[in-house]
N, C-alpha and C positions, 0 to 999 in steps of 0.2 A: 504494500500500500504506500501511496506519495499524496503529500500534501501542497497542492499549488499556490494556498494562500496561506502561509505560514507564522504574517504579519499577525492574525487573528489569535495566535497561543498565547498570548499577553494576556488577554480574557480569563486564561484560567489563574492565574492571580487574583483573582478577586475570589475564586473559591473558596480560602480560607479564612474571607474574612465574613463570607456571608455563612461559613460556619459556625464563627465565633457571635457574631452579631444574632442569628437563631440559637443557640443555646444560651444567651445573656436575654433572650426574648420568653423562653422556654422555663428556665429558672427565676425570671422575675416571673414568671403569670403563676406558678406553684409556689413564689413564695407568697404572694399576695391571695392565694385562695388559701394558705395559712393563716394567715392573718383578717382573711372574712369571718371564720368559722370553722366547723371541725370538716375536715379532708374528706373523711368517707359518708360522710352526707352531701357535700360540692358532687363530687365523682358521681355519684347514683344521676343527678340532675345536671350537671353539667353536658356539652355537647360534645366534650372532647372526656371521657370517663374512661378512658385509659392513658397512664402518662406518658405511655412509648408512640400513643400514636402521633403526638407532635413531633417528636426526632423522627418517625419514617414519613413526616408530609416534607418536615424537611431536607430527609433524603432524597425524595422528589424534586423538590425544587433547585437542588442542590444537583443532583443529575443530571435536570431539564438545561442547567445551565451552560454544562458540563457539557452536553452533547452540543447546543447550541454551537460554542465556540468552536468545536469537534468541527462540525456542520460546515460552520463558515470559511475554516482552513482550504476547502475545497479539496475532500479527500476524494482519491482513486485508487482502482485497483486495477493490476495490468494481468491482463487475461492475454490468454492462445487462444488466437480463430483460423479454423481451417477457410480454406476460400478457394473454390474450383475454378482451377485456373483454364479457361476455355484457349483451345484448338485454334491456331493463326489458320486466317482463311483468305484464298485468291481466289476472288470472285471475277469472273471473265464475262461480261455481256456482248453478246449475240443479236446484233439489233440489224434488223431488215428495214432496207431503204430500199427494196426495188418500189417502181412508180405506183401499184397497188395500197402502198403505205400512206400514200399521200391520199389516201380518198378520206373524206372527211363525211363517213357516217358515225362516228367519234367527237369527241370535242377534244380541241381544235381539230384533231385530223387523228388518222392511226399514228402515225410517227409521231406526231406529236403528243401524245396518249404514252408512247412508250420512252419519250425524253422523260416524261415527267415521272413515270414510275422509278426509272436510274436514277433520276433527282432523290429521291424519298431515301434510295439504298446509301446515296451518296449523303445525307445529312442524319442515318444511322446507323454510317461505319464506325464500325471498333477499331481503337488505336491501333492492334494489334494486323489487322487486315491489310490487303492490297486487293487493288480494284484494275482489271482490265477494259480495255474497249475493243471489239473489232465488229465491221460492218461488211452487210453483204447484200448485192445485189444477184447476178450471174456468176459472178467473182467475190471475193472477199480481200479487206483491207483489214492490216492493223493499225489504228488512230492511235491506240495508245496503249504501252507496254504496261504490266505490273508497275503498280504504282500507290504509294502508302499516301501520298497526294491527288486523290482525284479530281480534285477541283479544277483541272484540267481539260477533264473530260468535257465540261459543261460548253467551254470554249470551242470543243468542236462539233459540239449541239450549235451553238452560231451559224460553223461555217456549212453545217448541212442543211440546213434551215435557207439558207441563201441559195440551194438548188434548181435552179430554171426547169432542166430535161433531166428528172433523172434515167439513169441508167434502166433497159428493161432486163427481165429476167429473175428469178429468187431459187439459187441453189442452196439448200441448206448443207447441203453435202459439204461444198465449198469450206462453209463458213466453220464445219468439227475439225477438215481438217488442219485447216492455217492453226481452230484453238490447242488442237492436239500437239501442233508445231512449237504453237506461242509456249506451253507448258513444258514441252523437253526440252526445248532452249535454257528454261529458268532452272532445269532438273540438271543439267551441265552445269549453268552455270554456276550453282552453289548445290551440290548435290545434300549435303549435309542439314542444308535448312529446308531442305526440298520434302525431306522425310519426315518435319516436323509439321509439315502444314497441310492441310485440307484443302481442295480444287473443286468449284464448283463451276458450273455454266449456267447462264441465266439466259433462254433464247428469248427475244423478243419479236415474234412473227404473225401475218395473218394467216399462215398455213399452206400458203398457194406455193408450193414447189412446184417447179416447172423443169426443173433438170433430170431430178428421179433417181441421182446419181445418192440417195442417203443411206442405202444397206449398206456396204462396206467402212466408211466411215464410223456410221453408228455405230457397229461392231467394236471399231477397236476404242471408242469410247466407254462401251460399256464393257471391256477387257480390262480395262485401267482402273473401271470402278470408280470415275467421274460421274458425280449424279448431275442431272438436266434439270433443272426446273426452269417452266416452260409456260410464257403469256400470250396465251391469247386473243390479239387483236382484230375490229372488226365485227359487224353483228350479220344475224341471220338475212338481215334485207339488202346488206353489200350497198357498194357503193359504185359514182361512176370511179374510173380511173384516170386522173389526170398522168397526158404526157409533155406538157406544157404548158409553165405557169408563167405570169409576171408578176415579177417580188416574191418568189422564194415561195415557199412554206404554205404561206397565209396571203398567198398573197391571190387576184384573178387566174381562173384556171382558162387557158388560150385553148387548146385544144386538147378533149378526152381521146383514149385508146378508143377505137370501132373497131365493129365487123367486118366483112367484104361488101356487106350490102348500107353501111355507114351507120349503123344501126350501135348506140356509145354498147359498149363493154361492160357488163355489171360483178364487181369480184364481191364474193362472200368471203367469211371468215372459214378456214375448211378446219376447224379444231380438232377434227381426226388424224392428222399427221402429227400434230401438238404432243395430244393426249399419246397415242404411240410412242413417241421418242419420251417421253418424259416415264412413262412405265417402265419401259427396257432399260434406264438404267438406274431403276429408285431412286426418280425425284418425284414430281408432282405437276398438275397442270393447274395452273389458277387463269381465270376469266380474266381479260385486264379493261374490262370496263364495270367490273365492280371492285368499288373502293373496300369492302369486306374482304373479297378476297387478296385486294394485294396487301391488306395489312396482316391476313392469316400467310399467305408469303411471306414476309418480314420475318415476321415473330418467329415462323420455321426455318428459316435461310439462314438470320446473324445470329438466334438466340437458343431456343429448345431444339432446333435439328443439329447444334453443335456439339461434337465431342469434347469430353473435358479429357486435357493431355494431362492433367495432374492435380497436385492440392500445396498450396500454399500454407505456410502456416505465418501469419501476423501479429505481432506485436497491438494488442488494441487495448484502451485506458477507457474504464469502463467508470462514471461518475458516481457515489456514493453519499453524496451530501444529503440527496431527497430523503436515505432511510436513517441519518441521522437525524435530520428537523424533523421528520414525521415522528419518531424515540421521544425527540426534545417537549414534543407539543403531545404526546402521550403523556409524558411523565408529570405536565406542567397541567393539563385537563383532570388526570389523577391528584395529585394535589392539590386542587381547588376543592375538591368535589367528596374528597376523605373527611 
């Protein structure tokens, strides 16, 4: 036990005098019910008819005063707390930008939909994590490597948002395997911390593969025992397809994807390729136009889906004054009331 206000011990100096000053209190009130009358007739009628119980009202008070100063030292006590120390995790997003992203039966837009979901991961990253970017349309890019700094990332939310034509096509195939690439690169390149950490992929897609090229791919993701968890973007009534915007993002749509017969193009969301990859490798699929499900995402991705790599044991100072004054104001309620 440590006492942090120590200035307060002075306090118990007065203890001896408030003992002296009650027994010169004590002895004058018995000697003066001497001197009323005879004692064991006082005693019978008296409220105080035992003479011990004024020396234990003022061991009460004399206690209550005791712990007080005790109280105000501002004692503690240093306790052991285990504390589970969770699993470093590289989170890698997978976000589809072919033109089908751009349809805005979503608010702002699909893509737009799936910036803001990365936004929410990106303001409840754990110190301990790194956050990936890569993008895919027919092809796949990496924007941005493992990175304990994401805020980065947002910046090249910017520069895609600034997209006139995007690119057509959506290989998801493409986009496992640059992530499969991005991860044995970082497995080289520090093998040692490679082993201590946990890899996840977050796809961010409306489903619409167009390449077909994702069996083999998929395979060696779920060999690795990399789990997918997988958003679904886009509703059942589909959208047109912008393949030509002015300003970007949000900005007038110039011309939709058509048919042969000029007839615009309607994409759905096809959640059955989603849900598939996200089972084959024990992750999950969440809807990405309910706000329920990405915060049940959340909660499973940084927090409860996490494995704990071990247990800390911390030094923690744990306050003790409350059950001293609660003692003090016992003692001091008792001795009024005796």
């Amino acid at each position: 036990m440590e006492f942090a206000r120590q200035e307060y011990f002075w306090l118990l100096l007065v203890v001896p005098f408030v003992i002296l000053l009650w027994g010169i209190g004590v002895w004058h009130q018995r000697r003066m019910r001497i001197r009323f009358g005879n004692i064991d007739n006082l005693e019978s009628i008296s409220r105080i008819s035992w003479s011990g119980r004024a020396w234990f009202r003022g061991l009460l008070f004399v206690g209550a005063l005791t712990l007080m100063a005790v109280g105000l030292a501002y004692p503690r006590a240093i306790v052991r707390e285990l504390r589970a120390v969770p699993t470093p995790t590289d989170l890698v997003f997978l976000m589809d930008i072919s033109p089908s992203m751009y349809g805005r039966d979503m608010d702002p837009s699909r893509l737009g939909r799936a910036e803001r979901i990365i936004q929410r991961f990106i303001y409840l990253k754990q110190p301990q994590d790194r956050y990936g970017l890569i993008v895919f349309n027919w092809t796949s890019v990496v924007l941005s490597y493992m990175t304990s700094d994401p805020q980065s990332i947002l910046l090249y939310f910017d520069y895609l948002n600034q997209e006139d034509t995007p690119e057509p096509g959506t290989n998801v195939g493409s986009v496992l395997t640059n992530a499969m690439r991005l991860v044995a690169a970082e497995q080289k390149f520090d093998p040692g911390a490679a082993k201590t950490r946990r890899v996840v992929f977050v796809l961010l897609s409306d489903g619409d593969d167009t390449a077909h090229e994702l069996e083999r791919p998929l395979a060696d993701v779920v060999k690795s025992g990399i789990k997918i968890y997988t958003f679904g973007l886009g509703t059942s009534n589909g959208s047109y397809v912008p393949l030509v915007m002015a300003g970007g993002l949000n900005g007038q749509v110039v011309k939709y994807l058509q048919r042969e017969g000029g007839t615009r193009l309607v994409s759905k969301a096809e959640m059955k390729t989603m849900r598939a990859i996200s089972e084959k490798t024990g992750g999950r699929f969440f809807r990405g136009e309910s706000d329920k499900q990405v915060d049940q995402a959340m909660e499973e991705i940084l927090f409860t889906g996490r494995p704990v790599a071990g247990f800390q044991s911390n030094a923690v100072r744990k306050d003790l004054y409350i059950y001293f004054l609660m003692a003090a104001f016992a003692c001091l309620v008792a001795g009024i009331f005796l």
